[in-house]
Backbone as JSON Lines, residues from 0, in Angstrom:
{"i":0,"aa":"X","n":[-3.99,11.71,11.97],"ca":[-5.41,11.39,11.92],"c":[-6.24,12.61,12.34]}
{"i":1,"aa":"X","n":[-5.76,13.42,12.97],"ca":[-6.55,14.68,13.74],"c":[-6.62,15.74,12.56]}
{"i":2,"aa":"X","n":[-5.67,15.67,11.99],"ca":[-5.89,16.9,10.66],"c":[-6.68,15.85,9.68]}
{"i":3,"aa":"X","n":[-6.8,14.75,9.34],"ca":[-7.78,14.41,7.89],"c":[-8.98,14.59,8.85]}
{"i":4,"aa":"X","n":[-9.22,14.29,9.74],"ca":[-10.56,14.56,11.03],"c":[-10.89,15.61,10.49]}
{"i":5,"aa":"X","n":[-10.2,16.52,11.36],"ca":[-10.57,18.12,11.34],"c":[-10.67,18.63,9.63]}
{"i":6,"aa":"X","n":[-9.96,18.49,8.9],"ca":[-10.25,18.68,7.25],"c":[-11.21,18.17,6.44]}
{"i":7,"aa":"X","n":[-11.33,16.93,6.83],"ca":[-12.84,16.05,6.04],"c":[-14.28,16.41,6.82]}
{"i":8,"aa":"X","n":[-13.93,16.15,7.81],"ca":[-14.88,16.4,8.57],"c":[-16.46,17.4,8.28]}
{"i":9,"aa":"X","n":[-17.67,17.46,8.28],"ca":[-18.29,18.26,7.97],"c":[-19.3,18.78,9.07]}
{"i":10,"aa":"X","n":[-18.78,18.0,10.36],"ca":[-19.85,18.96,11.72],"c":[-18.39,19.48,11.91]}
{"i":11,"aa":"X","n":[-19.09,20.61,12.86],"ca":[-18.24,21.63,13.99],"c":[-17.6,21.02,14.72]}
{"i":12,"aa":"X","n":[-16.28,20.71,15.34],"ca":[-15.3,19.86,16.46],"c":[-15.13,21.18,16.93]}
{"i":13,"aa":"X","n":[-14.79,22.35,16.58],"ca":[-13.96,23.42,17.36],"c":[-14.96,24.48,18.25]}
{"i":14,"aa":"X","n":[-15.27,24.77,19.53],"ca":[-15.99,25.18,20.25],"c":[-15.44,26.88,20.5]}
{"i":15,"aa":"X","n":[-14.66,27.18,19.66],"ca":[-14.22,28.7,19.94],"c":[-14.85,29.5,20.0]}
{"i":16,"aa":"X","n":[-15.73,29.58,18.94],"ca":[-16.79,30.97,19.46],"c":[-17.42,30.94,20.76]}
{"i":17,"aa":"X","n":[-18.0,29.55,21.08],"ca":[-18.57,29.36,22.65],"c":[-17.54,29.89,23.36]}
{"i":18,"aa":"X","n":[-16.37,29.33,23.72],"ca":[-15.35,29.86,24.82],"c":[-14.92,31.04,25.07]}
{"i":19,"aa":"X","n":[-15.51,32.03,23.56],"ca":[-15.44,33.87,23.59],"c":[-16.72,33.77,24.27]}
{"i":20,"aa":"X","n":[-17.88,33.18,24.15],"ca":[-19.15,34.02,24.51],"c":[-19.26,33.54,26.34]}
{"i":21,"aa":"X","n":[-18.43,32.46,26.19],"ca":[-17.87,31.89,27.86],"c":[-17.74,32.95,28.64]}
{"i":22,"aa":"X","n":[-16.55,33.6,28.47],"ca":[-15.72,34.39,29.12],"c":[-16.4,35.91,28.76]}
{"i":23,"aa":"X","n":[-16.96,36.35,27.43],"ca":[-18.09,37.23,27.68],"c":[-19.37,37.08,28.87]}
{"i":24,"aa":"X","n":[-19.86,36.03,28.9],"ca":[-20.72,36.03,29.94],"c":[-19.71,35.73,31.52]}
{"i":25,"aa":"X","n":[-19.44,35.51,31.71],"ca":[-18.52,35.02,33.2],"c":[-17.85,36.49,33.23]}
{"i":26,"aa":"X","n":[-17.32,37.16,32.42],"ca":[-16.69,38.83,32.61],"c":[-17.93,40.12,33.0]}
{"i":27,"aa":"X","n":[-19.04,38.92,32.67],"ca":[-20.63,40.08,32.98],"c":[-20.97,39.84,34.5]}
{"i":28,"aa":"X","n":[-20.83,38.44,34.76],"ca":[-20.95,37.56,36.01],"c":[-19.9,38.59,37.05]}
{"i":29,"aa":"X","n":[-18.62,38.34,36.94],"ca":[-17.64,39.1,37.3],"c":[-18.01,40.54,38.07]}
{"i":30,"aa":"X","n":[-18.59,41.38,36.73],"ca":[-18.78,42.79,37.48],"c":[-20.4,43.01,38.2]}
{"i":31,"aa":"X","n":[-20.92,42.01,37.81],"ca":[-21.76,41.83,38.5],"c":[-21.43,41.78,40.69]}
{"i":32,"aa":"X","n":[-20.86,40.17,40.11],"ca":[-20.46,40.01,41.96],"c":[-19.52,40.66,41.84]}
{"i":33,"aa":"X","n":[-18.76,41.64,41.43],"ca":[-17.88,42.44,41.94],"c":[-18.37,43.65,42.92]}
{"i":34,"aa":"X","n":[-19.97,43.88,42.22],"ca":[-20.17,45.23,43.37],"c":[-20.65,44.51,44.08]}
{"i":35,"aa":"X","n":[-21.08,43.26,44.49],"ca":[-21.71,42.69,45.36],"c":[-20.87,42.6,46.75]}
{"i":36,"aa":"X","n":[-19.49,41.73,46.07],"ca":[-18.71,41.44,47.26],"c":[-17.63,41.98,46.16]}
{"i":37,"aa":"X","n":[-16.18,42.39,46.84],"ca":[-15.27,42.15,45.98],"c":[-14.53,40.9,45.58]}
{"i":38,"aa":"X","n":[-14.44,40.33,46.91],"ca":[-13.9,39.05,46.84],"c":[-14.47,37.73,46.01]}
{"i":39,"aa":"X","n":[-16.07,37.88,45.57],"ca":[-16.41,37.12,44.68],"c":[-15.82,36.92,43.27]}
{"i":40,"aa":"X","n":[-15.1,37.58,42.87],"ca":[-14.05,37.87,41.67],"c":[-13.18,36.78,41.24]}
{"i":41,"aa":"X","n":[-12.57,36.34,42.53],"ca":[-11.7,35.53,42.39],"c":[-12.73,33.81,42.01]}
{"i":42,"aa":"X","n":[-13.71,34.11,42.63],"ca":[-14.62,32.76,42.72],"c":[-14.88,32.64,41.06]}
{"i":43,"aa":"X","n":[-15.54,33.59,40.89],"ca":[-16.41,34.03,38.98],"c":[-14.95,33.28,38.62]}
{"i":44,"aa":"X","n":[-14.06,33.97,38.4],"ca":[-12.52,33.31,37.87],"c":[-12.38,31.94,37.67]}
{"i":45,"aa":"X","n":[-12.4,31.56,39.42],"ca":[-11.99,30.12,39.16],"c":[-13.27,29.5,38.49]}
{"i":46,"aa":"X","n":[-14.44,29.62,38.45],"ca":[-15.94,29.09,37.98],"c":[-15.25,29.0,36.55]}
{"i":47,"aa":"X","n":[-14.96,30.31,36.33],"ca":[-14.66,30.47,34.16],"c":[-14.12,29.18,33.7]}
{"i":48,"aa":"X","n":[-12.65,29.59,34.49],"ca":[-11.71,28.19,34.57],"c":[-11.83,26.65,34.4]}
{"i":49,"aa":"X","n":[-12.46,26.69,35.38],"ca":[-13.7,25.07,35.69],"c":[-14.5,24.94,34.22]}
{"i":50,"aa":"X","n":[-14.94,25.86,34.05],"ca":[-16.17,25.39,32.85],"c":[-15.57,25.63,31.41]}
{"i":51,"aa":"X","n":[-13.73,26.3,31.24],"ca":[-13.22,26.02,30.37],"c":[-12.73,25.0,30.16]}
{"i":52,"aa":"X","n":[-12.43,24.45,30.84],"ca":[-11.98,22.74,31.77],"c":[-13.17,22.09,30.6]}
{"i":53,"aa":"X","n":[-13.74,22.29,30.91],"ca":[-14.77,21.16,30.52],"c":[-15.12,20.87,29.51]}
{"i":54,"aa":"X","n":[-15.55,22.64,28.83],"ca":[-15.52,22.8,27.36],"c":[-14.4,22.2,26.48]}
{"i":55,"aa":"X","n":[-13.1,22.06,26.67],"ca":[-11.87,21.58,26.28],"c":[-11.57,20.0,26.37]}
{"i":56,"aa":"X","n":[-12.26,19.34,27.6],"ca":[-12.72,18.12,27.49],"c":[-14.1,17.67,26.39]}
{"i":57,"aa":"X","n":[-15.12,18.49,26.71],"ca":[-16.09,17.88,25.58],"c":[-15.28,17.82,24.13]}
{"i":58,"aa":"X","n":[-14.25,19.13,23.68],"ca":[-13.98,18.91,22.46],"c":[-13.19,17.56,21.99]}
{"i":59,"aa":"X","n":[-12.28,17.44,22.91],"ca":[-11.5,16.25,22.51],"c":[-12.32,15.05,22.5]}
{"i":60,"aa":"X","n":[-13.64,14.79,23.35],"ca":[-14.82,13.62,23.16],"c":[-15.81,13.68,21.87]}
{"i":61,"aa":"X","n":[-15.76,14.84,21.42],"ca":[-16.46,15.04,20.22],"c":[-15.19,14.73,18.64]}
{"i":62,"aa":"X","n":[-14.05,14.97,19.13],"ca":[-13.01,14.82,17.71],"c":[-13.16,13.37,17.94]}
{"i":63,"aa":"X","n":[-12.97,12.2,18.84],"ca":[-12.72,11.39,19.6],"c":[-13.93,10.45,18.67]}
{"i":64,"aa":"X","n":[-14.72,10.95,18.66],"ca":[-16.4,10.35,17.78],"c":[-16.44,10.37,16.59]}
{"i":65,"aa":"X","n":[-15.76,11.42,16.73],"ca":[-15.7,11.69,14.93],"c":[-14.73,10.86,14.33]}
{"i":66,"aa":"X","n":[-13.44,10.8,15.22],"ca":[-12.78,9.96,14.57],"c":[-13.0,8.8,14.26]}
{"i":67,"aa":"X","n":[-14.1,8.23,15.01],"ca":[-14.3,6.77,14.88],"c":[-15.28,6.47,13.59]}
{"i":68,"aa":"X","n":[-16.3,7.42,13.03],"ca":[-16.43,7.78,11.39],"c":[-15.07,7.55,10.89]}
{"i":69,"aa":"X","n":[-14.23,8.21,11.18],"ca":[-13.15,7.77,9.47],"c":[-12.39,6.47,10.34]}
{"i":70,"aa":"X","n":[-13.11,5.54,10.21],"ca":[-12.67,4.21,10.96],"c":[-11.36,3.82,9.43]}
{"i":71,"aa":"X","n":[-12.62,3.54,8.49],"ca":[-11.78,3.4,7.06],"c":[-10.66,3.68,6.58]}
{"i":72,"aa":"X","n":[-10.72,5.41,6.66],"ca":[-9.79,5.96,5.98],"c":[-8.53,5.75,7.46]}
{"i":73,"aa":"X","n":[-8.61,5.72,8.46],"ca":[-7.58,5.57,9.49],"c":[-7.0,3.96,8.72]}
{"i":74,"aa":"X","n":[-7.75,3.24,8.73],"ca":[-7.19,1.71,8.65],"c":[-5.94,2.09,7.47]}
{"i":75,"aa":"X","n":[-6.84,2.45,5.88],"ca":[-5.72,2.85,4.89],"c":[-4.51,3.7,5.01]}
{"i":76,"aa":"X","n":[-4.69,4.37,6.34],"ca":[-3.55,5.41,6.72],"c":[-2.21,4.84,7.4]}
{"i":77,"aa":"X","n":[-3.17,3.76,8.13],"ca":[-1.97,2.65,8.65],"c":[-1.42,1.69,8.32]}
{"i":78,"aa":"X","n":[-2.18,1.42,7.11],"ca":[-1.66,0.34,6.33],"c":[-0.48,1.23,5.52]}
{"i":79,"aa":"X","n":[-0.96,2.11,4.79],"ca":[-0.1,2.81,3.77],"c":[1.12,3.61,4.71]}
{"i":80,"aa":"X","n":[1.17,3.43,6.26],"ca":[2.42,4.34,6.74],"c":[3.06,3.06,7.28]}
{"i":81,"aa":"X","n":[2.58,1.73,7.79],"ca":[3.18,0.44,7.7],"c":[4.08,0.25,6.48]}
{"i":82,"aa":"X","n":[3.54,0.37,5.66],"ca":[4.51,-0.22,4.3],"c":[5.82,0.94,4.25]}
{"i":83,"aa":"X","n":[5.14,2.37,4.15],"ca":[6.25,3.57,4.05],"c":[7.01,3.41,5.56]}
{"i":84,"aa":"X","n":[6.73,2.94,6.42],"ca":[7.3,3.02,7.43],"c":[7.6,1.7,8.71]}
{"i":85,"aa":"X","n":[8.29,0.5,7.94],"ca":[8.27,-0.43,8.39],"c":[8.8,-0.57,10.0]}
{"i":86,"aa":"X","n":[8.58,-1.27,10.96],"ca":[8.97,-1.4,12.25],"c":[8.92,-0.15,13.05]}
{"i":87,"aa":"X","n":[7.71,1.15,12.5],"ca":[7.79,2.36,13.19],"c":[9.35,3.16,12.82]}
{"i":88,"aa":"X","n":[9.97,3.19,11.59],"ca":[11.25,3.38,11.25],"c":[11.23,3.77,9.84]}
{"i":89,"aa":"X","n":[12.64,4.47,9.49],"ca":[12.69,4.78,7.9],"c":[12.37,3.65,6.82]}
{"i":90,"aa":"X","n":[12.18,3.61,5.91],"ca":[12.55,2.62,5.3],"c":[13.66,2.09,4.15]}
{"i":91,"aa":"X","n":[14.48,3.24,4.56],"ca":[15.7,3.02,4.0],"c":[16.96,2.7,5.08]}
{"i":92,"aa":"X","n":[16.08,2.23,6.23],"ca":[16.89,1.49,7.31],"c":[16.9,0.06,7.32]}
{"i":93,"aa":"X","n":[15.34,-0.67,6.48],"ca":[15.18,-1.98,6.86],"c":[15.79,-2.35,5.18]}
{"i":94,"aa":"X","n":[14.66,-1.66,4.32],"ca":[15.13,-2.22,2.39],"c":[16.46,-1.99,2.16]}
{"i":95,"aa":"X","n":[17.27,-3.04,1.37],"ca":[17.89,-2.87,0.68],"c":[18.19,-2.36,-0.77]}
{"i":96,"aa":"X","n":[19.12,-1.44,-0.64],"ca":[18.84,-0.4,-2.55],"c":[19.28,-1.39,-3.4]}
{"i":97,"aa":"X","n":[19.94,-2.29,-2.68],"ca":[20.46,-3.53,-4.29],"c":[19.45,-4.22,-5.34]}
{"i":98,"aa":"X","n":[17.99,-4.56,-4.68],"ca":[17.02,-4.98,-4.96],"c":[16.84,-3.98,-6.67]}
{"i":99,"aa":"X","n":[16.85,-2.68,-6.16],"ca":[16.21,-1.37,-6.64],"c":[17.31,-1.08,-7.8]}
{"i":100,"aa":"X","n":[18.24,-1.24,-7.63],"ca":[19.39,-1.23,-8.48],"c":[19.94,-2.09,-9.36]}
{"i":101,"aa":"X","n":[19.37,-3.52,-9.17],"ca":[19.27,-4.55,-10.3],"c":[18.22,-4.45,-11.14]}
{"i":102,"aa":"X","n":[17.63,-3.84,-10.7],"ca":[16.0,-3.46,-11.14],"c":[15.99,-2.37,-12.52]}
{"i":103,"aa":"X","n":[16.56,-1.44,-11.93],"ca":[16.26,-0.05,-12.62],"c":[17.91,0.3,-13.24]}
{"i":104,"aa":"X","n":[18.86,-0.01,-12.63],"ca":[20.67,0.63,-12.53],"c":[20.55,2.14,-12.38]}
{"i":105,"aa":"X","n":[22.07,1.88,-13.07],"ca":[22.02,3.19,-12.93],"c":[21.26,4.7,-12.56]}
{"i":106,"aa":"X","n":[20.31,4.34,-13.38],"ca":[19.43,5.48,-13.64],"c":[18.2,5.72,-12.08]}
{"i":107,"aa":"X","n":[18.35,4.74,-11.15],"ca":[17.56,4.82,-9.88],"c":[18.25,5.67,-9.24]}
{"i":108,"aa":"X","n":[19.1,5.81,-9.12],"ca":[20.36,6.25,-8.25],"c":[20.07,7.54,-8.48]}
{"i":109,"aa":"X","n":[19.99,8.5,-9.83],"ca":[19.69,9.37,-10.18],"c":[18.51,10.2,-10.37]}
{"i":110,"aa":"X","n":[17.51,9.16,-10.26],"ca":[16.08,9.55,-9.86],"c":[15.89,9.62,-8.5]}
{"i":111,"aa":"X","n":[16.08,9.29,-7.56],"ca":[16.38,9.09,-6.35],"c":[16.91,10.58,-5.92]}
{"i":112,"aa":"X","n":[18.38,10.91,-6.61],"ca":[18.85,12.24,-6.37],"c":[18.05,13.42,-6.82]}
{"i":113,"aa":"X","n":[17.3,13.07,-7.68],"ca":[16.67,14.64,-8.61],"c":[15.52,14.6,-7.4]}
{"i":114,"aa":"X","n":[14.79,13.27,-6.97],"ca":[13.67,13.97,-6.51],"c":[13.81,14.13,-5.14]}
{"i":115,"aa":"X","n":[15.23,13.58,-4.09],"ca":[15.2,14.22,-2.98],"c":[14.87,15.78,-2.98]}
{"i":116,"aa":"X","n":[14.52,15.74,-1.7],"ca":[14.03,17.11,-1.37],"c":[15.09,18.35,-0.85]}
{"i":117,"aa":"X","n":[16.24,17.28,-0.16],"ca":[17.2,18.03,0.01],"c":[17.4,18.7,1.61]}
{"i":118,"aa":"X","n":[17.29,19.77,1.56],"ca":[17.17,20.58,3.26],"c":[15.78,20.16,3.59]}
{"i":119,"aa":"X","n":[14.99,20.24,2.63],"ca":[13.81,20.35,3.24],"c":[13.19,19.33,4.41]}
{"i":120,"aa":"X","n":[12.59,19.34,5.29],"ca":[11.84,17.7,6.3],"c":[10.71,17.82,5.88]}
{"i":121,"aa":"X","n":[10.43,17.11,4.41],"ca":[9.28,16.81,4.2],"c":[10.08,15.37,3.6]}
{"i":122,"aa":"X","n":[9.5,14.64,3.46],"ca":[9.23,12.93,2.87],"c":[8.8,13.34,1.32]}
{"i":123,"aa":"X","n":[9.22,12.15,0.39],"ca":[9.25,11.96,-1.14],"c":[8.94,10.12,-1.41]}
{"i":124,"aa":"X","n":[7.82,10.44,-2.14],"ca":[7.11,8.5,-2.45],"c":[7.72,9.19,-3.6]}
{"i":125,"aa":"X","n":[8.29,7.87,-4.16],"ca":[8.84,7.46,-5.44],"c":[7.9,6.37,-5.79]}
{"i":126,"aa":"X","n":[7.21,6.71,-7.41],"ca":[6.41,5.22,-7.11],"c":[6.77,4.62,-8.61]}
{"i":127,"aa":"X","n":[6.66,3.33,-9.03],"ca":[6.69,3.0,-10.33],"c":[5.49,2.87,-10.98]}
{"i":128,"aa":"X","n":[6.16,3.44,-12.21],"ca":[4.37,3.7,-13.1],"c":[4.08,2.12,-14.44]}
């Protein structure tokens, strides 16, 4: 759901340029109280820290919003990985191929083989037309 988010999506979720201009300003802060005190250094630091903290929390509250826009397309995502993926599991753990094989014969068996993927870990929908 976080990649069709982040891909459909058409506001900004990702705060990166802020978190360069963050640490640009807090590295100005830095040599600033550095001639002041030296020991303020470590403070500017942990401050950066803290307010990267935060920035990194707002983002995940802003994907978090957004996600709730693709309310829709989430529902169809779970419906359609329910069916491909019954009981949170393969689904060539729960279906039986006999069904599929009275159906089609022979020739499933062999469509089945051409369009595995093979080494690869990606997944293959077989669908009937």
């Amino acid at each position: 759901m976080n990649v069709l988010v982040k891909r459909d999506s058409e506001v900004q979720l990702s705060l990166e340029k802020e978190k360069l201009a963050l640490k640009d300003l807090y590295d100005q802060i830095k040599k600033v109280s550095g001639t002041v005190d030296p020991t303020l250094q470590k403070h500017t630091e942990a401050l950066h820290a803290k307010a990267l903290k935060r920035i990194e929390v707002l983002e995940k509250k802003m994907l978090k919003a957004e996600k709730k826009r693709f309310e829709a397309q989430q529902r169809q995502l779970n419906k359609l990985r329910s069916q491909l993926f019954p009981n949170d599991g393969l689904q060539e753990r729960i279906e039986n191929i006999l069904p599929f094989y009275a159906k089609w014969g022979k020739g499933f068996i062999k469509m089945i083989y051409d369009n595995s993927l093979g080494w690869e870990q990606e997944f293959c929908i077989v669908t009937e037309l």
